[in-house]
C-alpha positions as MATLAB code, in Angstrom:
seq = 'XXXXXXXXXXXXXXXXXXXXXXXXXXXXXXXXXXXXXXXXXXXXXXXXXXXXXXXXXXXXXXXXXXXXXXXXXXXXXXXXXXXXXXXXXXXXXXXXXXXXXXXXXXXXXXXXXXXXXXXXXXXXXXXXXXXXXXXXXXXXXXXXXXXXXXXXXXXXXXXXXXXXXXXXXXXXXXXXXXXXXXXXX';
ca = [
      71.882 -153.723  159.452;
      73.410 -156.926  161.361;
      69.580 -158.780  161.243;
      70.277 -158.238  157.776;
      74.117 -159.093  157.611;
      72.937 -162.274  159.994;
      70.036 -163.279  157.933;
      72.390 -163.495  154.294;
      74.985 -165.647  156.149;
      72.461 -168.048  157.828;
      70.766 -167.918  154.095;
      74.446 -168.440  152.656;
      75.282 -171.581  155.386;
      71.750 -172.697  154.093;
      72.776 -172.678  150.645;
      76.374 -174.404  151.405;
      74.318 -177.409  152.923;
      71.854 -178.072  150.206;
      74.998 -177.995  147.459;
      76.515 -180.837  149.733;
      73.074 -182.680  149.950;
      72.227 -182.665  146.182;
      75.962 -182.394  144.481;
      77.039 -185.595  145.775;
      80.139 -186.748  143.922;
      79.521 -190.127  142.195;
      82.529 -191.826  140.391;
      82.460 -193.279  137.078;
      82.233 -196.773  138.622;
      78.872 -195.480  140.971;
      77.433 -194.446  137.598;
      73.902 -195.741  136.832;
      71.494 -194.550  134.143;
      69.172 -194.512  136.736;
      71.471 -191.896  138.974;
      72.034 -188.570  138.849;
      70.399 -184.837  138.777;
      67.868 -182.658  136.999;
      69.397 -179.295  135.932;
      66.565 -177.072  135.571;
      66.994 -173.312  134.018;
      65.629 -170.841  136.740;
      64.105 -168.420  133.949;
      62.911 -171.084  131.284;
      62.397 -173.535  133.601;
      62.968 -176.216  131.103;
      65.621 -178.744  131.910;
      69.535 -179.252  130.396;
      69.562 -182.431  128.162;
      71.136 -183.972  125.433;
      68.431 -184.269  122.499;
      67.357 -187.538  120.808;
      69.326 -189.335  123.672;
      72.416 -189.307  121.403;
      75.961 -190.710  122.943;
      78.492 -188.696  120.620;
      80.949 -186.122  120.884;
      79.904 -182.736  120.114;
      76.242 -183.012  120.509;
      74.536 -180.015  121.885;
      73.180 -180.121  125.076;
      69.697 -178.274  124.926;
      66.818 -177.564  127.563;
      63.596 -179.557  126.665;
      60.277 -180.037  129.159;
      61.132 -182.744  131.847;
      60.402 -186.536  130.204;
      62.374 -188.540  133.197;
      64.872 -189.777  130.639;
      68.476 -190.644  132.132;
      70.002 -187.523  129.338;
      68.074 -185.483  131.315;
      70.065 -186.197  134.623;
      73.512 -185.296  135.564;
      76.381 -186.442  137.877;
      78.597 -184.220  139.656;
      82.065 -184.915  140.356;
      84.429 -182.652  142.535;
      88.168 -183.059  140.643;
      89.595 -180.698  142.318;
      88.941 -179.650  146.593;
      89.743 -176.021  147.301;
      89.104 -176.322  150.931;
      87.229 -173.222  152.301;
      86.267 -171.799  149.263;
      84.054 -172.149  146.391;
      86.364 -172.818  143.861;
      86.134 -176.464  144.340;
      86.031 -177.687  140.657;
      83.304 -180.080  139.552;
      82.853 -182.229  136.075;
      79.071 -182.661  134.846;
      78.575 -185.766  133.667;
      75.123 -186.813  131.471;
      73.547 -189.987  132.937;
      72.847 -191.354  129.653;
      76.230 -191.456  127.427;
      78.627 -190.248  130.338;
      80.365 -187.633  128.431;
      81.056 -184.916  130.473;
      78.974 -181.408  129.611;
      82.340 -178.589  127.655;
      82.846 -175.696  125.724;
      84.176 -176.916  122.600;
      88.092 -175.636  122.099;
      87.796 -173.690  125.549;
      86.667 -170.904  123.708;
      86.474 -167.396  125.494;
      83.515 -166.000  123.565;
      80.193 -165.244  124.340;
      77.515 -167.291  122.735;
      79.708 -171.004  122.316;
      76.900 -173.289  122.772;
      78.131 -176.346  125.390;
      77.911 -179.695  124.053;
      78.714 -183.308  125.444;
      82.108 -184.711  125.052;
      84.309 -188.050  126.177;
      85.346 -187.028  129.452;
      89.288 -186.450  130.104;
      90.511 -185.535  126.174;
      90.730 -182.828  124.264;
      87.272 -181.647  122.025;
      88.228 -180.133  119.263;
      91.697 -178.560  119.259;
      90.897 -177.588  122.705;
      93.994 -176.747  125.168;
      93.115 -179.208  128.078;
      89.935 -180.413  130.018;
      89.375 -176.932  131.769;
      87.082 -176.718  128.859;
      84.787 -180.001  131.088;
      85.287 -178.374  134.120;
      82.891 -176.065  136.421;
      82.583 -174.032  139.787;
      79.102 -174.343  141.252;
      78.265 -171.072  143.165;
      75.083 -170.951  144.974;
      73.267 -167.527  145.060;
      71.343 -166.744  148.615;
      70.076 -163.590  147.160;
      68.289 -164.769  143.929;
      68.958 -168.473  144.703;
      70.273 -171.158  142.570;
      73.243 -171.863  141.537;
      75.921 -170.180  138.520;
      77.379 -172.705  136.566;
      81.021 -171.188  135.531;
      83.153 -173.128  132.780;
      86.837 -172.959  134.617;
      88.308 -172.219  131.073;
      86.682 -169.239  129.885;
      85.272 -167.864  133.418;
      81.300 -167.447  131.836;
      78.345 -168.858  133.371;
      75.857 -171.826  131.727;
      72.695 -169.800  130.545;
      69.587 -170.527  128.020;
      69.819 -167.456  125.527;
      67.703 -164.633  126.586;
      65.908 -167.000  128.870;
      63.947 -168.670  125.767;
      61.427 -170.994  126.295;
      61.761 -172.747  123.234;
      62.263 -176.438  123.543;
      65.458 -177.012  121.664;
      67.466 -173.830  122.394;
      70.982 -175.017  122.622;
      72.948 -173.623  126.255;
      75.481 -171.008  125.996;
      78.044 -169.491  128.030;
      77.762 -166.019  129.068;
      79.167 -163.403  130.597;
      78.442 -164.263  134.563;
      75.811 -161.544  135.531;
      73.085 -161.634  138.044;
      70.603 -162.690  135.482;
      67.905 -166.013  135.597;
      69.100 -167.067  132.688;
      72.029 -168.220  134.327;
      70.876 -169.439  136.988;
      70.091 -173.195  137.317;
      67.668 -175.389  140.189;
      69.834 -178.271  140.640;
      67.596 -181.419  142.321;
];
């Protein structure tokens, strides 16, 4: 029993490294098209992006097969430091338009598909930017990481773990499923 109790915090301390070796913070002014992070889906292993490229508010962000373009990478910034926890809260920013990946109107339900909207204001008749903002928690069991919207508590996931290019992300329910679960690299 303590091999095994060793083995999931040296897997956890593992884990706690790689998020601060891949979610580096970069600030608005670091921004580059060029910068920034593939989000891939752990069960549909297709990658988070914002279709046709497109810069406006609202627009879905969807998983589509990896084509290097700079809406397929993201930028992590920590707004908020919880020191010694992992409720350090993070914005997730799209390489291409910088809007920052929401819930539209911090809605609570199951199912809201996350779009793309102008970082730091309200999206539509929303109560604040909890709606932009996310805890990263890694998972040394299943690995990967949960990626929980601060206003409604649910996790990013790809519906049913569909491998359909053009299936729009959700928020779910956090559960231990694939689904949720995202590569980050």
């Amino acid at each position: 029993m303590t091999r095994f109790i060793n083995a999931r915090r040296v897997a956890a301390a593992v884990v706690a490294a790689m998020i601060a070796a891949v979610v580096v913070p970069i600030s608005a002014a670091q921004a580059d098209p060029g910068d920034g992070v593939r989000m891939q889906n752990a069960e549909s292993r297709r990658y988070l992006t914002i279709g046709n490229a497109d810069n406006g508010d609202g627009v879905p962000a969807i998983q589509w097969s990896w084509l290097s373009g700079f809406e397929q990478r993201w930028n992590f910034t920590k707004v908020r430091d919880v020191q010694g926890s992992d409720w350090d809260e993070w914005t997730i920013k799209n390489a291409h338009s910088y809007d920052c990946l929401a819930i539209p109107a911090s809605s609570l339900r199951n199912g809201t598909g996350a779009i793309q909207w102008t970082c730091g204001s309200n999206n539509l008749g929303g109560e604040g930017i909890d709606d932009q903002r996310w805890w990263i928690r890694a998972d040394p069991i299943l690995g990967g990481y949960q990626i929980i919207n601060v206003s409604s508590n649910k996790c990013l996931a790809i519906p049913a773990g569909s491998t359909t290019l053009g299936v729009q992300a959700i928020q779910w329910t956090c559960a231990y499923d694939p689904d949720q679960r995202w590569w980050i690299f």
